[in-house]
C-alpha positions in Angstrom: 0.0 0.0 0.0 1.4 3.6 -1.0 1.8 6.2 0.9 -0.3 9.4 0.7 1.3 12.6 1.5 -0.5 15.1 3.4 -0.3 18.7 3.1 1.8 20.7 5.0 1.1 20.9 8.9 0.8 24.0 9.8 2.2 25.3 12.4 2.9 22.1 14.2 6.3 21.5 15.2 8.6 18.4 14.2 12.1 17.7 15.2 13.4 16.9 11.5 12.3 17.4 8.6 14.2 14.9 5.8 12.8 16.5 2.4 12.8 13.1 -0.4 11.2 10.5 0.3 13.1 7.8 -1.8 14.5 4.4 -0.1 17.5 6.8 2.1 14.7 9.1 3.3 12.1 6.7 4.4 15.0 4.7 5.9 16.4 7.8 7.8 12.6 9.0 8.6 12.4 5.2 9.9 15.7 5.4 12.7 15.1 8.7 13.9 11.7 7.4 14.6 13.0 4.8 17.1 14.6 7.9 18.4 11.1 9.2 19.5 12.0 12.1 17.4 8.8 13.9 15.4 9.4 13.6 11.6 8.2 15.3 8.8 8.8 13.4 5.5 8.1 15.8 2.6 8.1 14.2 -0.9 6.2 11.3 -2.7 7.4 8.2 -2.7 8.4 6.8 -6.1 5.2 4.3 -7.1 6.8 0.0 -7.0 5.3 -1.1 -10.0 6.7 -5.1 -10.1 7.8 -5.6 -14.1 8.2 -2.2 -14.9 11.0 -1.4 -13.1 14.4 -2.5 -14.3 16.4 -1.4 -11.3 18.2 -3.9 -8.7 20.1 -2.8 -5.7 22.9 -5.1 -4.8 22.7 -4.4 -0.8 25.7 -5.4 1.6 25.2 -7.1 4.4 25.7 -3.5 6.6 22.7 -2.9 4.0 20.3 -5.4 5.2 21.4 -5.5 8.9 20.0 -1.8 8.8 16.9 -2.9 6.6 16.0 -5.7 8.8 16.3 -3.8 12.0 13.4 -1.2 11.0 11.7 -4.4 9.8 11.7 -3.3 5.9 13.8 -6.1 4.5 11.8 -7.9 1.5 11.7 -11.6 1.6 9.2 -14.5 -0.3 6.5 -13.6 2.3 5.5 -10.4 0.0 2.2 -11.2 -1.2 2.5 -8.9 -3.9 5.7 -10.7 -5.1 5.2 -14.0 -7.3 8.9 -14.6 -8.1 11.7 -14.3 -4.6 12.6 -10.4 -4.4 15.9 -11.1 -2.8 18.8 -13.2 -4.4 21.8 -14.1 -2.6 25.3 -13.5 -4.6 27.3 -16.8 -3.4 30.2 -15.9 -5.7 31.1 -13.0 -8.0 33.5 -13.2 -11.1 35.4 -10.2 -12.7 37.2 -10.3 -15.9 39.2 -8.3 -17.3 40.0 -7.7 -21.1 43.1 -10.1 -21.7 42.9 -12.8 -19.6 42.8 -11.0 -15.7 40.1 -12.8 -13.6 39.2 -12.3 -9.9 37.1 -14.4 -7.9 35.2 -14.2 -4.5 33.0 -16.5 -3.0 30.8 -16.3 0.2 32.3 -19.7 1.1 35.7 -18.2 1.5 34.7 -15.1 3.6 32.6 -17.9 6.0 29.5 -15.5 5.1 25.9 -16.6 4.1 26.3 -14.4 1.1 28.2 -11.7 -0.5 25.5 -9.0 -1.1 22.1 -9.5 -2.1 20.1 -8.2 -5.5 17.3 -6.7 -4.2 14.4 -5.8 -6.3 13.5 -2.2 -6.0 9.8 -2.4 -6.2 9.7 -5.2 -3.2 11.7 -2.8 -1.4 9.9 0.4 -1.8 6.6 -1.6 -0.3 8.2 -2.8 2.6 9.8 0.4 3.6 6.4 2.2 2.3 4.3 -0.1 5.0 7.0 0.5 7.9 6.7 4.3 7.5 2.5 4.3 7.1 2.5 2.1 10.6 5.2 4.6 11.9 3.4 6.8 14.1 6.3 9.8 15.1 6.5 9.8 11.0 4.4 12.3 9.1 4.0 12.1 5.4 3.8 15.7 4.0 3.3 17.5 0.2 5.2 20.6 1.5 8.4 21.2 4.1 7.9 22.3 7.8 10.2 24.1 10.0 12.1 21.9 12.3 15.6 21.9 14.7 17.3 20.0 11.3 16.2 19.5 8.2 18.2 16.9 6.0 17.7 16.5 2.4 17.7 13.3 0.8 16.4 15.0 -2.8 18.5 13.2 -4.8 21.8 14.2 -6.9 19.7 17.0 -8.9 18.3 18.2 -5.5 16.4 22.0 -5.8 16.7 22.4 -2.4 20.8 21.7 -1.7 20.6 24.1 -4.9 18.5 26.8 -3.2 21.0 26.2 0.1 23.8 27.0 -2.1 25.5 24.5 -1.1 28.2 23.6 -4.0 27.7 20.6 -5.4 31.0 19.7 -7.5 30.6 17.3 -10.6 32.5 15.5 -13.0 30.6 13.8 -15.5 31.7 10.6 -17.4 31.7 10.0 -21.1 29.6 7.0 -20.4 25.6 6.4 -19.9 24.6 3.3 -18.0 22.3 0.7 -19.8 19.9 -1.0 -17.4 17.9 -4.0 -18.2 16.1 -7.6 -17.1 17.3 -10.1 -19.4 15.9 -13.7 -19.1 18.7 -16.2 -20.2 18.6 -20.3 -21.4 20.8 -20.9 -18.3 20.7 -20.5 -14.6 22.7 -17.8 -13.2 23.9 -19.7 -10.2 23.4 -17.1 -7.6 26.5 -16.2 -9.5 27.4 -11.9 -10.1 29.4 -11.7 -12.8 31.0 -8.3 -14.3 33.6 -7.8 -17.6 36.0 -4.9 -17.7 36.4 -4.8 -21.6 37.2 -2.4 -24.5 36.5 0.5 -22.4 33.5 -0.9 -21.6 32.2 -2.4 -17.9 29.2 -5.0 -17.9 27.7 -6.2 -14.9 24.9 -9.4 -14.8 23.4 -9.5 -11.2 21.2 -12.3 -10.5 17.8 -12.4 -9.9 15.1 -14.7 -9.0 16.3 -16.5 -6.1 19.1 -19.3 -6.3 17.6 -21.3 -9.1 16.4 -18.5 -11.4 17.9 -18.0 -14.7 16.9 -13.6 -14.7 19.6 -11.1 -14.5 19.4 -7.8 -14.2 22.5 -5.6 -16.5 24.0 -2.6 -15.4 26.2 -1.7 -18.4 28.8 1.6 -19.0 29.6 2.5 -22.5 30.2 5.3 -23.9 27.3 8.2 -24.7 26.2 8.1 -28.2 26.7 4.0 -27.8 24.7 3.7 -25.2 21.8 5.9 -27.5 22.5 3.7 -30.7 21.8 0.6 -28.6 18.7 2.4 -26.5 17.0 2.5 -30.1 18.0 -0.3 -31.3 15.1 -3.0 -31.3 14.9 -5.9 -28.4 16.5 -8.6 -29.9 19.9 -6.4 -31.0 20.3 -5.6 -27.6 20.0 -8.5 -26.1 22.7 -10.4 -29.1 25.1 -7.3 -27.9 25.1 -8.0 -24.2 25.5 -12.2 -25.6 28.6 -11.4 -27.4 29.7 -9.1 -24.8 29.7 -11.3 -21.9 30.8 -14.7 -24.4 27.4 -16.4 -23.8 28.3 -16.9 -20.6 24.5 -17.8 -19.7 23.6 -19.4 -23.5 20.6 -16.9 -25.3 18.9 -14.1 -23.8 15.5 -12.8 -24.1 15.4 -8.9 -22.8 11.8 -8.4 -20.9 10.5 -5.1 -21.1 12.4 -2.1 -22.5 15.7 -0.8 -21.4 16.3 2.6 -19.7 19.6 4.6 -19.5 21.3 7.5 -17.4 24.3 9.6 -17.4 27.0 8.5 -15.0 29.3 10.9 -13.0 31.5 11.3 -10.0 29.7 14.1 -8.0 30.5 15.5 -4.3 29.2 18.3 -1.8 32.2 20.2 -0.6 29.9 20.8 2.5 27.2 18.3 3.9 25.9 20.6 6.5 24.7 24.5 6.5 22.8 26.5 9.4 20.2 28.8 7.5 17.7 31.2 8.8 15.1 28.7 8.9 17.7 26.1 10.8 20.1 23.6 10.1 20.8 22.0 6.9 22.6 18.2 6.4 22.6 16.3 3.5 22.3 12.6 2.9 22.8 9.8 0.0 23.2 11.2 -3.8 22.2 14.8 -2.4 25.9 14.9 -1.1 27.5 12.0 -3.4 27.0 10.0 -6.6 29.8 7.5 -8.1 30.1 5.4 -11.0 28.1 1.8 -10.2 31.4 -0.8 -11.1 31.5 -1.4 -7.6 27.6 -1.6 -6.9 27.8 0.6 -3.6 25.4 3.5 -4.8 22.9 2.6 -1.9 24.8 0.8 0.6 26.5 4.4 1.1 23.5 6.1 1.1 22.1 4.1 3.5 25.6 3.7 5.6 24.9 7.7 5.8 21.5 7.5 7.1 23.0 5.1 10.0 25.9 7.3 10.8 23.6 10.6 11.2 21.1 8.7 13.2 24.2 7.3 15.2 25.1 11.0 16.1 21.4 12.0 17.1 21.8 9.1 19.5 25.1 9.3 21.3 24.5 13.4 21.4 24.7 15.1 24.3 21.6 15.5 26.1 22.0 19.5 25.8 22.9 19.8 22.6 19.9 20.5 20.1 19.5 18.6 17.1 20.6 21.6 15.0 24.2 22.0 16.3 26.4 22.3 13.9 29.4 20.7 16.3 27.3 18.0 16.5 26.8 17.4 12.8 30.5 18.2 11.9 31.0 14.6 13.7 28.4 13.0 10.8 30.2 14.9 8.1 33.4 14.6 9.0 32.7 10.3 9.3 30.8 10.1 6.4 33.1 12.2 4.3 36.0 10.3 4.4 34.4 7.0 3.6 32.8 8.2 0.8 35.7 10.0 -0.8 37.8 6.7 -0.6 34.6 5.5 -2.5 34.7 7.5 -4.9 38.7 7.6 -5.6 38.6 3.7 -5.9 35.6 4.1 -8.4 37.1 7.2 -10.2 40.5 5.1 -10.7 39.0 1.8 -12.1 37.2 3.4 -14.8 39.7 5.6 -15.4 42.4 2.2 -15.6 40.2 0.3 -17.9 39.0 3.2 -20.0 42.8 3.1 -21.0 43.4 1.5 -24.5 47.1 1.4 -24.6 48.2 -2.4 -24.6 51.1 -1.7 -21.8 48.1 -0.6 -19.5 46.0 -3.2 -20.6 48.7 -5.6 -19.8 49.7 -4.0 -16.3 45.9 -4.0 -15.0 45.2 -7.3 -16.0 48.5 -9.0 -14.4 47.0 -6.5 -11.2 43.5 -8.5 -11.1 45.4 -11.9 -11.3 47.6 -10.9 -8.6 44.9 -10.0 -6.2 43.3 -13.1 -6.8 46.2 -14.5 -5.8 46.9 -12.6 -2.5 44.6 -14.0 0.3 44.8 -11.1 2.9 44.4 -8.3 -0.1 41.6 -10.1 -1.4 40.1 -10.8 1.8 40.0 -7.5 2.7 39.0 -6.2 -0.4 35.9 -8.6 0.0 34.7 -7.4 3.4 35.1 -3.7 2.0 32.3 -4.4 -0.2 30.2 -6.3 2.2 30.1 -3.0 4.6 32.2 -5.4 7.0 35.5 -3.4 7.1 36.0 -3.7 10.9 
């Protein structure tokens, strides 16, 4: 069941108001809840329309700690949900474009799974239910005044624009492809991902363990991406065959694909005090990053946690507003997310590279790393949002 804004309240006063009411919003409008804070949510929430939407999360298992928690973690009990919303990644493959391969499995980090591919609408419900039975949480068409007020628009957001807050971006010559392909083979609970001729394909299952649907999130360059966008069904689906050497036999692609430009952005400042109070940012409002490394949400979400961390361990005479107090959530979350985005920034950069000696040196690196147990260790709790 959606969620139906209300207008504004009036004069009635809340203790934050979070302005987008996406998956980081509700999510944040969900832990400060548990605070017994009053929260405004301003913003509809995008409609979950199952088979429409081509979109998959892959969510860490920080992720779905924090989902299950406030009790909005999809699983098979969804009523609305014929096919299993959640898939488990047991072991994820990366090539490179001469030969480098990396492997991790869920067996080797002594984990139940890697990340899990989440469907998007399946998720939107569950957190869309939590909020609606949330009592301290206040659906609303139009913002409020409140101690803090944290804006989780979005990477376009109007109101970090109206805050002035700079917002610095680099695009990428690339768009990403997304799409639900159904294939003649079973994907194995298997994420796989090719770095090749500048290009980077990713194949995330779908459909619980024994499904044979994948969802692809592919980079290539602009007017590529448009050529293939309007190009009929069947093209598209040979390209991504031939791409990824038919690694799961024919595919069919169900429904039509979508795109979007990709680009590193950053807020040089997550936090403001204005006239009307103070100002903190959250998810692609203060950060966006290319998706090779599928942590879009995860550190949207990890931000979320972090700012409702702060609320709770504050001092009890500090108001939610003080701007010591949220320097400790910008200055955590900041550094995190830079290293993000570096790591992201310098892959595609590396394997945009055509010159063969690069080519060479990269590939040699991905072999190496599968060789190196600690490095590759590490690097695997990294992405699982287990780095401690």
């Amino acid at each position: 069941m959606a969620i139906t804004p209300t207008p504004a309240a009036g004069t009635r006063r809340f203790d934050v108001c979070i302005r987008g009411a996406g998956v980081v919003g509700q999510t944040l409008a969900l832990l400060l809840a548990r605070e017994r804070l009053r929260v405004a949510l301003v913003g509809t929430p995008r409609p979950a329309h199952a088979g429409t939407d081509v979109r998959a999360y892959a969510l860490n298992a920080a992720a779905r700690e924090l989902l299950t928690s406030l009790r909005a973690w999809p699983d098979d009990g969804d009523a609305a949900d014929t096919t299993p919303s959640v898939t488990p990644v047991n072991r994820m493959a990366v090539w490179g474009d001469d030969g480098g391969e990396l492997n991790f499995s869920a067996a080797d980090q002594r984990s139940e799974a890697l990340s899990w591919i989440v469907d998007v609408p399946a998720l939107e419900r569950r957190l869309a239910d939590a909020v609606r039975f949330q009592g301290s949480v206040e659906c609303l068409t139009e913002p409020v005044p409140a101690a803090l007020t944290v804006v989780c628009e979005g990477k376009r957001s109007s109101t970090r624009a109206e805050l002035g807050l700079e917002f610095e971006v680099k695009p990428y010559p690339h768009k990403a492809i997304a799409a639900r392909l159904r294939c003649a083979q079973p994907h194995g609970g298997v994420a796989r991902q090719w770095f090749s001729q500048g290009e980077i394909m990713a194949l995330l299952p779908l459909e619980g363990d024994t499904g044979n649907s994948v969802a692809l999130v592919w980079s290539v360059p602009v007017q590529q991406a448009d050529t293939w966008l309007a190009a009929d069904a069947q093209a598209l689906a040979e390209a991504v065959q031939t791409r990824c050497g038919q690694a799961l036999g024919e595919m069919q692609l169900q429904g039509p694909a979508q795109a979007w430009p990709l680009e590193l952005s950053r807020a040089r400042r997550w936090i403001a005090r204005t006239p009307q109070g103070s100002v903190a940012l959250a998810g692609d409002a203060a950060h966006a990053m290319h998706p090779l490394a599928g942590q879009g949400l995860n550190v949207g979400l990890a931000d979320v946690a972090e700012l409702a961390k702060v609320i709770h361990e504050r001092e009890y005479w500090r108001d939610l507003g003080d701007l010591k107090l949220l320097r400790r959530y910008e200055r955590a979350r900041q550094a995190e997310v830079g290293a993000m985005g570096w790591l992201t920034d310098g892959l595609f950069g590396l394997f945009g590279q055509a010159d063969s000696r690069v080519q060479a040196l990269r590939n040699w690196g991905m072999s190496g790393v599968d060789r190196l147990g600690p490095l590759k260790h590490w690097l695997a709790r990294q992405a699982m949002g287990q780095a401690g």
